[in-house]
MARMIZA-490281 format. One record per residue (C-alpha): z, x, y; residue number from 1; residue in three letters. Coordinates in steps of 0.001 Angstrom, whole numbers, plus 500000, padded with zeros to 6 digits. Each point is the difference from the previous one (the first is absolute). Last residue first. Example, Ala and Ser with C-alpha at 12.3 -4.5 7.8 and 13.67 -1.06 7.14 Angstrom:
<nodes>
[[507140 513670 498940] 2 'SER']
[[500660 498630 496560] 1 'ALA']
</nodes>
This chain:
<nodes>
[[443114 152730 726638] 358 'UNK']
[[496129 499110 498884] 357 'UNK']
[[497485 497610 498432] 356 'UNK']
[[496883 499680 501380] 355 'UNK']
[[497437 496566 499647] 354 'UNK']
[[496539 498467 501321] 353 'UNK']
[[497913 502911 500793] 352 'UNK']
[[496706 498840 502024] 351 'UNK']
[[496578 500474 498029] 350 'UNK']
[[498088 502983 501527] 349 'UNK']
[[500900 502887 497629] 348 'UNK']
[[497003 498102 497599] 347 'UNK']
[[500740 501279 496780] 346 'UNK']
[[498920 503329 498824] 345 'UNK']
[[503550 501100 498078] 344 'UNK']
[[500009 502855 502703] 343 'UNK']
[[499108 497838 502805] 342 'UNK']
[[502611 497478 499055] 341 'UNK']
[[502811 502481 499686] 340 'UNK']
[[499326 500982 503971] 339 'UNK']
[[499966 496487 501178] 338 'UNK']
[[502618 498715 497841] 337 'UNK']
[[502393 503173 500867] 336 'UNK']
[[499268 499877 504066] 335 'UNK']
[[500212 496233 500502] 334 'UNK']
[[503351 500046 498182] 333 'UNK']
[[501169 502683 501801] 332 'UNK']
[[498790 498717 503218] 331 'UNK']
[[501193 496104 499257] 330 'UNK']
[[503297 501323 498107] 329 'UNK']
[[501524 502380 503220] 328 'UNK']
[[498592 496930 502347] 327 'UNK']
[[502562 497279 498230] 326 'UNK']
[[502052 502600 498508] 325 'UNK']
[[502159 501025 502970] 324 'UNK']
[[501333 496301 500747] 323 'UNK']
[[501177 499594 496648] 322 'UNK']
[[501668 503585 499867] 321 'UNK']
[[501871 498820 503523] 320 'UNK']
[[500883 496574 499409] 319 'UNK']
[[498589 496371 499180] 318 'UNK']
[[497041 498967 498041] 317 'UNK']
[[498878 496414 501063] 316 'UNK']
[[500153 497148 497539] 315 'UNK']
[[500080 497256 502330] 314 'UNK']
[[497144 501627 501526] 313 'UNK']
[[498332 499872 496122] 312 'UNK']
[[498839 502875 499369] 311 'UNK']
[[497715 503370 499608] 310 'UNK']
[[502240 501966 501891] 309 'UNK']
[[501874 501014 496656] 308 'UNK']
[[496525 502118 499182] 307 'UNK']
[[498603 500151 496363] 306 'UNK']
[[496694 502357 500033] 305 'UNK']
[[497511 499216 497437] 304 'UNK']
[[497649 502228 498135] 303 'UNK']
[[502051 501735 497427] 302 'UNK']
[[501676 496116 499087] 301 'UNK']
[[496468 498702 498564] 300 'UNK']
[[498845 503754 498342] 299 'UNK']
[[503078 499507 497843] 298 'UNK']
[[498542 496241 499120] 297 'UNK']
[[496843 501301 499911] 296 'UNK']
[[500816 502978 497888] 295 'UNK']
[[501516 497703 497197] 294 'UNK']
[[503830 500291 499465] 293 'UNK']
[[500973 496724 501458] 292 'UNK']
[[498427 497366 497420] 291 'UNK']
[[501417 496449 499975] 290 'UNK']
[[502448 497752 499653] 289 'UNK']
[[500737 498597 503315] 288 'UNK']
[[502770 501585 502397] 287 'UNK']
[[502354 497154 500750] 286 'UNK']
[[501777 500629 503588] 285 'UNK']
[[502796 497656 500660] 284 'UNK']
[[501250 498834 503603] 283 'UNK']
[[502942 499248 502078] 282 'UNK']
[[502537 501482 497863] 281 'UNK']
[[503214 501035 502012] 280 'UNK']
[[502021 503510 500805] 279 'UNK']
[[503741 500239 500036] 278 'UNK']
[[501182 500235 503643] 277 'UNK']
[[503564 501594 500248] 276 'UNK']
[[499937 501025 496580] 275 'UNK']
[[496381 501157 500096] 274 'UNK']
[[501301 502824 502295] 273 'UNK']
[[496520 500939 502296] 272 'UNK']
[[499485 503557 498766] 271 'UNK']
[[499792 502426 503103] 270 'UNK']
[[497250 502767 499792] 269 'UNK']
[[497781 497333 501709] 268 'UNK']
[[501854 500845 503573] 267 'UNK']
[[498763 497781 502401] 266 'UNK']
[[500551 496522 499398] 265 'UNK']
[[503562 500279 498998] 264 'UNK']
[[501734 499006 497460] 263 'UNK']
[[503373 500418 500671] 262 'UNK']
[[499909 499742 503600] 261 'UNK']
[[497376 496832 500481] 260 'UNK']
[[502430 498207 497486] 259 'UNK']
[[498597 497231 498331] 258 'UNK']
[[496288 501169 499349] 257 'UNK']
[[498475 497940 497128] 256 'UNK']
[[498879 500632 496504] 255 'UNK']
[[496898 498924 498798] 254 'UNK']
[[498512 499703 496096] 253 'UNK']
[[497076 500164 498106] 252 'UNK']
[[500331 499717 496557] 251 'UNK']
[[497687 501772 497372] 250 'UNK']
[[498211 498191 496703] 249 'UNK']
[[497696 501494 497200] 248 'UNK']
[[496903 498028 497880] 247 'UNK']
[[499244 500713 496960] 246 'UNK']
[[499052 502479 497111] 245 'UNK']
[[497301 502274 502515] 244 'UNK']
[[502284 499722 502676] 243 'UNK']
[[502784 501481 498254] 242 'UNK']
[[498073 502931 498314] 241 'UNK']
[[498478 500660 502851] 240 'UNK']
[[503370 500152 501588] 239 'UNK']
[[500864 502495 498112] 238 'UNK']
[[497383 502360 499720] 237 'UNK']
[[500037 499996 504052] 236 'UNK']
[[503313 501301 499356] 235 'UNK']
[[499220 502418 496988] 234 'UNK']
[[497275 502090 502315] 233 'UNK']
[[501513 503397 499463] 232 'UNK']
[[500669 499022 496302] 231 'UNK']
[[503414 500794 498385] 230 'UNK']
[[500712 495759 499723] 229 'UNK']
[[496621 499432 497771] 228 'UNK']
[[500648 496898 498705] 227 'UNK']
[[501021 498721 503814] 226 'UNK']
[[502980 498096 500581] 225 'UNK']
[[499927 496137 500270] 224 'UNK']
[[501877 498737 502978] 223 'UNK']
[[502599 497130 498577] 222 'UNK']
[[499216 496769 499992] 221 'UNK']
[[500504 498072 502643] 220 'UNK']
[[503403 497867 501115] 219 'UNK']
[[500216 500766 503388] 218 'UNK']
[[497021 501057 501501] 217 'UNK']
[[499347 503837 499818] 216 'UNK']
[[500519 501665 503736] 215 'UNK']
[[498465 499743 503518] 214 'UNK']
[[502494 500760 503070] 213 'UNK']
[[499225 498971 504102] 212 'UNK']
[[502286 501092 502525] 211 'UNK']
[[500634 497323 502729] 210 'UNK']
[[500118 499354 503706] 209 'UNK']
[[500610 496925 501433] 208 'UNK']
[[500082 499139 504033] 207 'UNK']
[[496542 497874 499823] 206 'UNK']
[[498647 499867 496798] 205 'UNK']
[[500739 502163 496995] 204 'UNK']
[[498964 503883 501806] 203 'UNK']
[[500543 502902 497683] 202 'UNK']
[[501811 502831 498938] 201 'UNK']
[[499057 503359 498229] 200 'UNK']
[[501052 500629 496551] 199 'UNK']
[[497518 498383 498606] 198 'UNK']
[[501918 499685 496642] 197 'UNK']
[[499261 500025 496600] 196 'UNK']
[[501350 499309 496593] 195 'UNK']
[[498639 502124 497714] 194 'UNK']
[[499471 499025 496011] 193 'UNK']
[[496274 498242 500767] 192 'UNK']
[[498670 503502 500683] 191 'UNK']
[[500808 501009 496600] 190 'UNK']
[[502237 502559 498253] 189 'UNK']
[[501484 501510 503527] 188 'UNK']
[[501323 503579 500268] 187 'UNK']
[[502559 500760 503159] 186 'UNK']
[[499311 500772 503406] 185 'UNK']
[[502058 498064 502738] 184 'UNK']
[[503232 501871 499234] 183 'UNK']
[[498293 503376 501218] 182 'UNK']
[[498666 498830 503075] 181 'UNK']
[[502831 497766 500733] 180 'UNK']
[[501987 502893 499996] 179 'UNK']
[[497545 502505 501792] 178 'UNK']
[[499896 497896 503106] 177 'UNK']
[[504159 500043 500039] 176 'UNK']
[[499687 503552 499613] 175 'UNK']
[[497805 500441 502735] 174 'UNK']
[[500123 503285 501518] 173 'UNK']
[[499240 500599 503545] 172 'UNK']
[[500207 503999 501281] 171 'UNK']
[[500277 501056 495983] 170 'UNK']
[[496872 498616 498781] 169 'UNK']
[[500686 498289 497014] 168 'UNK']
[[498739 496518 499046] 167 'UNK']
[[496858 500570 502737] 166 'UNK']
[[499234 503609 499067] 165 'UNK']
[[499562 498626 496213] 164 'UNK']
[[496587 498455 501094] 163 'UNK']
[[499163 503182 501125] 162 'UNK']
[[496216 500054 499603] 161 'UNK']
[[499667 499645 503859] 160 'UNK']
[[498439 496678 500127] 159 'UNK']
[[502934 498885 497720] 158 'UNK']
[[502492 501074 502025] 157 'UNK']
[[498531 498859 503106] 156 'UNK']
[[500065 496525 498723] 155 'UNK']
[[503500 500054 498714] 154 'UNK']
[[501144 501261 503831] 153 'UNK']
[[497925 496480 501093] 152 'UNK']
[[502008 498137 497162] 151 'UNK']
[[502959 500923 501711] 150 'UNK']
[[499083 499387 503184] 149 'UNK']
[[498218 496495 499569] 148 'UNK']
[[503342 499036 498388] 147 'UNK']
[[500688 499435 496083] 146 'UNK']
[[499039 503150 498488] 145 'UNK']
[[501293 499668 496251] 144 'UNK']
[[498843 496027 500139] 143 'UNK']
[[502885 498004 498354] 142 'UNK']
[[499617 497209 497286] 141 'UNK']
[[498462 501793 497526] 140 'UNK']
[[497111 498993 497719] 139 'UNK']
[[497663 499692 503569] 138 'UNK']
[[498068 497138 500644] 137 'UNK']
[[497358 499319 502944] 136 'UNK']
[[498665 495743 500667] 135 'UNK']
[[496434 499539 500806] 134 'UNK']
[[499502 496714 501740] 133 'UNK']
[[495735 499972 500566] 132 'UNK']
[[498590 496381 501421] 131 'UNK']
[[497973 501011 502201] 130 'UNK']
[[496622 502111 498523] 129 'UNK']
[[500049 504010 500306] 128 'UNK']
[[501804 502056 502126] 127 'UNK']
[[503133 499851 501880] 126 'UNK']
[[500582 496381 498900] 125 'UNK']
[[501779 497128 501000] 124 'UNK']
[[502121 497652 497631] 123 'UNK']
[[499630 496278 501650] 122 'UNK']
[[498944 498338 496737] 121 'UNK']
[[500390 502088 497329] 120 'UNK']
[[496619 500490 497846] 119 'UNK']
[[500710 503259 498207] 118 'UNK']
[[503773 501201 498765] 117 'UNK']
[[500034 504230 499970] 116 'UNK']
[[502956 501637 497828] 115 'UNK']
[[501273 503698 499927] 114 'UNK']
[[501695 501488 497524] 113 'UNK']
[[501503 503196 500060] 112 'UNK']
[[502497 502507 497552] 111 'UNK']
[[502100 502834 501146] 110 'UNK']
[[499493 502848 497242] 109 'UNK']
[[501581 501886 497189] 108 'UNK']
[[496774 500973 498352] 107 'UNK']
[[498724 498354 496897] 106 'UNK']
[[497308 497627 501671] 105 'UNK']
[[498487 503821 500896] 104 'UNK']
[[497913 499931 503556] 103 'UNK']
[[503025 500300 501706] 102 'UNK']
[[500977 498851 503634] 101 'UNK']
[[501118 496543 500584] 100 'UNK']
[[498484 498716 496595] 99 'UNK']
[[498074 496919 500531] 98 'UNK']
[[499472 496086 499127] 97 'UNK']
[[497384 498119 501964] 96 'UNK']
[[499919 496496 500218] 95 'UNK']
[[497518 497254 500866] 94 'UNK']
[[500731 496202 500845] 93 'UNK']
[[498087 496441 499959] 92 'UNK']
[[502439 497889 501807] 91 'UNK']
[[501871 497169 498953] 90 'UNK']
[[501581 497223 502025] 89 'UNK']
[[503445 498260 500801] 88 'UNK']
[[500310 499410 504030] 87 'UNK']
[[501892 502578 502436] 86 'UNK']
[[500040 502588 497940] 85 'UNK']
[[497000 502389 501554] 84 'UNK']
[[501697 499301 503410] 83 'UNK']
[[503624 498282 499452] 82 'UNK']
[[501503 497815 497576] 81 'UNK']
[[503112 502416 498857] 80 'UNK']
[[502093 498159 502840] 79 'UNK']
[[498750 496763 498950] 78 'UNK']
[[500809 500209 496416] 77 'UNK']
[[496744 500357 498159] 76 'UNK']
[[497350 498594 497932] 75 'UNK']
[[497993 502756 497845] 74 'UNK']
[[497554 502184 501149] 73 'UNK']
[[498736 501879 497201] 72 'UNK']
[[497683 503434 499950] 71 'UNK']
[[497474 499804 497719] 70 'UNK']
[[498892 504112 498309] 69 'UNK']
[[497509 502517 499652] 68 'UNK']
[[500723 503362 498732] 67 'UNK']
[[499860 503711 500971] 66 'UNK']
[[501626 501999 497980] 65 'UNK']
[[502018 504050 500467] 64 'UNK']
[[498245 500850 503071] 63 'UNK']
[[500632 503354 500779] 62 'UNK']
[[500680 501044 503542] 61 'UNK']
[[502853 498192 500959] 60 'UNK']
[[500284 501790 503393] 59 'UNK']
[[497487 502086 501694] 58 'UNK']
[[497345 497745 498363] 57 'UNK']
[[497769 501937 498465] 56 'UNK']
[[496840 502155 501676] 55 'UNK']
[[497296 500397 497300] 54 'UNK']
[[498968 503591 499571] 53 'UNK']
[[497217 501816 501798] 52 'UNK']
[[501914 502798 501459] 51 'UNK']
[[500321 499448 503422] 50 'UNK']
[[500686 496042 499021] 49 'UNK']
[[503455 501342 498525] 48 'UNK']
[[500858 501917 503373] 47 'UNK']
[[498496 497221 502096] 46 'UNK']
[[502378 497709 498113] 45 'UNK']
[[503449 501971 501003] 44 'UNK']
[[498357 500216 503751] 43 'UNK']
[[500118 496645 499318] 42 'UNK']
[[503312 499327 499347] 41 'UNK']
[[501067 502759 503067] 40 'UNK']
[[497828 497744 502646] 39 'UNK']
[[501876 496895 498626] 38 'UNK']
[[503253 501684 501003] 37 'UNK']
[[499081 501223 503323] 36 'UNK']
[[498953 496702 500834] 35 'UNK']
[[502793 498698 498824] 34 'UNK']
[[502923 502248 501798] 33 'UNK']
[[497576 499171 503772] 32 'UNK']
[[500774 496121 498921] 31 'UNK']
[[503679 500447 499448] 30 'UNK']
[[500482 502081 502851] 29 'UNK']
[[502800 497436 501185] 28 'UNK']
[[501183 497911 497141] 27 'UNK']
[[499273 496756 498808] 26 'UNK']
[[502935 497679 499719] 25 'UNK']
[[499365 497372 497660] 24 'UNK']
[[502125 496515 500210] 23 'UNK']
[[500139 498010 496350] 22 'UNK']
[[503752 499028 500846] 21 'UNK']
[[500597 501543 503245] 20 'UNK']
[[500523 502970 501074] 19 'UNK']
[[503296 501723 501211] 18 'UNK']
[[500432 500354 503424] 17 'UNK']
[[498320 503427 501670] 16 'UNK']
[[503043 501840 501914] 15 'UNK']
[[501290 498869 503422] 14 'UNK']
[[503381 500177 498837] 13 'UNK']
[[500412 502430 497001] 12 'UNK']
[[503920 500051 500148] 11 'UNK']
[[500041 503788 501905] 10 'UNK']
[[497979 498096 503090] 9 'UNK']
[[502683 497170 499919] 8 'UNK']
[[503114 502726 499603] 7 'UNK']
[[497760 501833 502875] 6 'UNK']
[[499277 496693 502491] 5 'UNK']
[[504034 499362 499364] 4 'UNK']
[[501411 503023 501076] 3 'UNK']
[[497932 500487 502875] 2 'UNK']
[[501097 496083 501076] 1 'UNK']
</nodes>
């Protein structure tokens, strides 16, 4: 009987089982790791408020266009008819396009969009008016830090001017970090050219989870470059050119969880393989013709803060990084527009209403 409580204890019995499909497991500490990681973002802000500049978002700093959009419902099969897609509709829609971390469009960078749909029924709010679904893109499909500990060392990197330190230190490299950091940068000729990713999964109904993708609709034109392709701003450029000809089209898509191992809920350094679950349109996103390049359009996207919690429950964001950005993006969020608005003189009491981030 010895012998066969050890082989059992050597075979892993009495170990966690395996989640389920769309099943997080939060991990212990996870809430104390948080805290301390908001408190480093903003100490980063305090150091920029400190000296009277504007505080920027401490990732995807530079918005590269702000434009307004319609997001499409159209009819669905019943297991894409959930939430937000349950019924065809349209929803008024904003989007902000970004550079990851440089200033200069011509930089090797990772590229952002994020997207906020007004007027859903049933989407809740963490500030501002019901009704908010904001949706977080990345232009590659794997986050670099994909655990609340990993992207908790990042943090501390960066607050200690050592960004570098994170990639390399000798006592817990990451070469597998620093892979998908270097193979997710690259140089982009429009906004409209990326195909993004949120990276991080999320809630479809009861039981589902899903990664969400946005990319050109089949079948439209291709993204115009800019005329002036050596200019620092020659992706907003772009897509004002676009915009200001006609009208341009993305398609959002979902791709479900079907193996709770292989793509797991909390790791978001772990592609999802489209092979085994190829992703689906369940919406279209026109962005109108129109001018993006004007300071109130840029001035539009500087003063929001887009947060995944603002959803949908059938919609809810699921895993570690998700569940660390909900109060990490309110207090950051609430800290830059407050402190940016009392330098440009606007009122610093109007609530944020969107953050990007991880």
């Amino acid at each position: 009987m010895a012998l066969m409580a050890l082989l059992a204890t050597l075979a892993g019995c009495g170990e966690e089982p395996p989640p389920a499909l769309g099943e997080e497991r939060v991990a212990p500490g996870e809430a104390a790791l948080g805290a301390a990681m908001t408190e480093r973002i903003l100490e980063i802000g305090e150091r920029h408020r400190a000296t009277g500049e504007p505080i920027p978002r401490f990732n995807q700093p530079k918005t590269v266009a702000c434009a307004t959009a319609t997001f499409e419902v159209p009819p669905l099969d019943d297991d894409l008819a959930v939430g937000l897609f349950a019924e065809p509709g349209r929803y008024e829609a904003l989007v902000r396009f970004a550079n990851a971390t440089r200033q200069d469009d011509r930089d090797k960078d990772l590229r952002g969009a994020s997207l906020r749909l007004f007027g859903v029924p049933g989407a809740e709010s963490l500030a501002g008016p019901p009704g908010q679904q904001d949706f977080l893109f990345n232009s590659h499909p794997a986050l670099f830090a994909g655990t609340p500990e990993a992207f908790y060392r990042f943090v501390e990197a960066v607050a200690d001017g050592r960004l570098w330190w994170y990639f390399v230190n000798p006592l817990a490299p990451q070469p597998r970090s620093l892979m998908i950091a270097l193979r997710a940068r690259d140089r982009s000729v429009s906004p409209l050219a990326e195909t993004y990713w949120s990276t991080t999964p999320y809630r479809f109904g009861e039981g589902h989870a899903v990664k969400y993708s946005l990319r050109s609709c089949a079948g439209a034109p291709a993204p115009m470059a800019a005329p002036d392709p050596d200019h620092p701003d020659h992706l907003r450029h772009a897509l004002a050119e676009q915009l200001a000809e006609g009208e341009a089209c993305l398609s959002f898509r979902v791709q479900f969880q079907t193996d709770p191992q292989a793509m797991p809920i909390e790791d978001a350094s772990v592609v999802w393989d489209e092979h085994a679950s190829p992703f689906r349109p369940v919406g279209r996103l026109t962005l109108h013709r129109q001018a993006i390049d004007t300071p109130r359009a840029l001035a539009r996207c500087e003063s929001t803060v887009f947060n995944p919690w603002n959803s949908h429950p059938a919609h809810r964001p699921l895993g570690g990084i998700n569940r660390l950005r909900r109060a990490i993006y309110q207090a950051a969020g609430a800290q830059r527009t407050t402190h940016n608005a009392t330098l440009s003189g606007d009122s610093p009491s109007a609530p944020p209403t969107q953050e990007e981030g991880p």
